[in-house]
PLY file of the C-alpha trace (Angstrom):
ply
format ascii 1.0
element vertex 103
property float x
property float y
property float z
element edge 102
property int vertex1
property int vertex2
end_header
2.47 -4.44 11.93
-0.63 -4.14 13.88
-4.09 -2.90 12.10
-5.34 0.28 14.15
-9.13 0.54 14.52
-12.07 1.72 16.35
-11.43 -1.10 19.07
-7.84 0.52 19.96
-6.67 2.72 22.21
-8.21 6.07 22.85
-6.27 8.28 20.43
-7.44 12.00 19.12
-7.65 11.36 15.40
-5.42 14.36 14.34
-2.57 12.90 16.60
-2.53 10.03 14.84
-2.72 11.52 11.25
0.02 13.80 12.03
1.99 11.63 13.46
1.48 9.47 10.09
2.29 12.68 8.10
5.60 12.73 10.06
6.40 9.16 9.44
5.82 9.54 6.12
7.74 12.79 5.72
10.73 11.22 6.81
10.41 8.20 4.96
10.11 5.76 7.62
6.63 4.37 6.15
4.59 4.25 2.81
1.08 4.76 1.95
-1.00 3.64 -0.74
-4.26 4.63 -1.73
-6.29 1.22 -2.30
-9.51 3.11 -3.02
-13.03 3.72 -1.26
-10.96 6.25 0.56
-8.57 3.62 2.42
-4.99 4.07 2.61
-2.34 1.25 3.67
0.52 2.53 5.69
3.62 0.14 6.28
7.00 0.10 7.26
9.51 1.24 4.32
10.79 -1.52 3.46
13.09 0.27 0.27
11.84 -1.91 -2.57
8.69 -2.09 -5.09
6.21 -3.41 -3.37
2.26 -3.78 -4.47
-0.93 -4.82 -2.97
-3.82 -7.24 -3.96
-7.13 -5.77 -3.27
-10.25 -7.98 -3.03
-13.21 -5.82 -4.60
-15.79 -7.42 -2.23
-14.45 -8.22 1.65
-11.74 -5.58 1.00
-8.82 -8.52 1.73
-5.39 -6.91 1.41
-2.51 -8.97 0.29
1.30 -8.03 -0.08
2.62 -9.18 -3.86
6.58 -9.18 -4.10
6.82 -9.24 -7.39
10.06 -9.10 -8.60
10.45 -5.68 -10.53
13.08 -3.66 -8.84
12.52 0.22 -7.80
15.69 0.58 -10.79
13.64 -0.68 -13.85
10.65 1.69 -12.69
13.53 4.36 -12.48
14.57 3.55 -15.90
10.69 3.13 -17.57
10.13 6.61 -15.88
13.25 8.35 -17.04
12.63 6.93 -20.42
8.78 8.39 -20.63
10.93 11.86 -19.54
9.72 11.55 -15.97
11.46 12.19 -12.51
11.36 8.76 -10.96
10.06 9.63 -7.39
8.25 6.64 -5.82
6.14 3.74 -7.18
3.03 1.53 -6.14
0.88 -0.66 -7.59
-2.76 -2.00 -6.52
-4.22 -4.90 -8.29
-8.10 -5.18 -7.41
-10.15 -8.72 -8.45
-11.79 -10.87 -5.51
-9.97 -13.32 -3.06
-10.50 -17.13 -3.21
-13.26 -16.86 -0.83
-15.20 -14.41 -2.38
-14.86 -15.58 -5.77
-16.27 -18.97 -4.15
-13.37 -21.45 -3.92
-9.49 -21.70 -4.48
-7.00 -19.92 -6.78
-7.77 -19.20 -10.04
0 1
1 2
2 3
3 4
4 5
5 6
6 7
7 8
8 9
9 10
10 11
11 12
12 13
13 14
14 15
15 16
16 17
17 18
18 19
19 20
20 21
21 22
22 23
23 24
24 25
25 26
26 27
27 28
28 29
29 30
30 31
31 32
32 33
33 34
34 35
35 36
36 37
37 38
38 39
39 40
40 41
41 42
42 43
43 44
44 45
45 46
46 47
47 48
48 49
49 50
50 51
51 52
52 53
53 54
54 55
55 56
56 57
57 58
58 59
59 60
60 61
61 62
62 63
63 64
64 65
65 66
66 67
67 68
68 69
69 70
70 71
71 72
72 73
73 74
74 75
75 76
76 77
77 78
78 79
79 80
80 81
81 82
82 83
83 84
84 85
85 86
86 87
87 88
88 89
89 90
90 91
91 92
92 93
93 94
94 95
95 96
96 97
97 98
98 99
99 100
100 101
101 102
C-alpha cells in the first residue's frame, strides 16, 4: 500500500478524509491511532494485527503475532464486554535508533 504525503497528487484534504471515513465505514480498511496525532490506515486484512512504533524516527512495523481476533472475543466477553474490534501498538525504538541490531 502506498504512503500518501505532501509530495502526492493534488488532492483537497476533506476528499481524502471522507473518502477514508467511507472506507472505513464499510470495513474495507482499519485505522489505528499510533499517537502524536498519526493514524495508520490499511487494507482489512480480517485478523489481529498490531504495529511496532519507534518512539524516535517514528518507524512503523507490522507484528503478526499469533493471537487470533477469537481469543480477544473470548478475553472481552469474559471482562463482560461486546467484542467489537482490536489493535495493539507497541512503542520502544528501532535497531537504528537504539544504535545497532536487535535487542
Amino acid at each position: 500500500m502506498k504512503t500518501v504525503g505532501q509530495d502526492s497528487v493534488n488532492a483537497n484534504i476533506s476528499t481524502v478524509y471522507r473518502a477514508l471515513s467511507n472506507l472505513l465505514e464499510v470495513g474495507l480498511i482499519t485505522g489505528t491511532s499510533i499517537g502524536g496525532g498519526r493514524i495508520v490506515y490499511e487494507f482489512n486484512r480480517g485478523v489481529a494485527h498490531s504495529h511496532l512504533v519507534c518512539r524516535d524516527c517514528g518507524r512503523v512495523c507490522d507484528v503478526d503475532w499469533p493471537v487470533s481476533t477469537e481469543q480477544y472475543e473470548n478475553y472481552a466477553r469474559s471482562q463482560g464486554y461486546s467484542y467489537l474490534n482490536s489493535s495493539l501498538v507497541i512503542f520502544g525504538r528501532c535497531p537504528k535508533c537504539s544504535g545497532g541490531g536487535h535487542r
